[in-house]
C-alpha positions, -999 to +999 in steps of 0.1 A: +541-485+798+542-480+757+565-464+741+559-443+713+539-466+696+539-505+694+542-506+654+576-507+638+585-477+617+589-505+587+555-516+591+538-487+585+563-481+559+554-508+544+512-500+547+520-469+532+538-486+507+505-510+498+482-482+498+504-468+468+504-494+452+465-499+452+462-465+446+439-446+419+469-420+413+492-447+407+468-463+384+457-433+367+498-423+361+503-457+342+468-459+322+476-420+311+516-433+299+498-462+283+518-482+302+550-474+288+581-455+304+576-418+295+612-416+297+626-444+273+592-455+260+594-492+267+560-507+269+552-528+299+546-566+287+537-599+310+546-619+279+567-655+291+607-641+285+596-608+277+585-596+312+587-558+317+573-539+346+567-500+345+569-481+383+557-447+391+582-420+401+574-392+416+585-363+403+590-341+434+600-368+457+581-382+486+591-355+512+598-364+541+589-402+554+599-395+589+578-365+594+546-388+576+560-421+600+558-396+631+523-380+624+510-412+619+524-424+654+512-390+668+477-392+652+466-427+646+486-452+664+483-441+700+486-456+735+455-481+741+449-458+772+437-430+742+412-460+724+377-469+731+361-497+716+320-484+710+303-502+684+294-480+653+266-458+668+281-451+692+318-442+677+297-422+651+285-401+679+312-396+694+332-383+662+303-362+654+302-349+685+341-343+684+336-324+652+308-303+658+307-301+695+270-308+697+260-343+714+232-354+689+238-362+652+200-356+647 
């Protein structure tokens, strides 16, 4: 009935891409560069007419997106035939007992 999964490749792309963004990494790269390109050493600046943004490159790359995009769809974003809706009790015990193959958390 589903395909692989019902979420566009761009969307969660584009998740992925807002978790960056909000990320402490991210933040923690620009606060230790004191906000200013480590390369050039412009200084990043909101000012009217004097707007300057500073990004954050990764050195190494990102890898690979499709192998992230298809673990994601493997792992996460599965057929609603795989979901369960418990209420959080219950979905706690069930992950526990997933984990640790025992049936009580107690």
């Amino acid at each position: 009935m589903f395909g692989r999964a019902n979420t566009p490749r761009w969307r969660i792309k584009a998740a992925l891409r807002q978790l960056w963004l909000r990320s402490r990494e991210r933040a923690t790269a620009l606060k230790n560069s004191n906000y200013c390109c480590e390369k050039c050493g412009v200084k990043a600046s909101k000012a009217k007419g004097k707007e300057q943004k500073i990004e954050v490159h990764h050195k190494q790359g990102i890898g690979n997106w499709d192998k992230v995009i298809a673990m994601i769809q493997d792992e996460l974003l599965v057929e609603p035939d795989k979901l369960q809706a418990l209420c959080p009790n219950c979905h706690r015990e069930e992950t526990y007992k997933e984990k640790y193959g025992t049936d009580s958390i107690r």
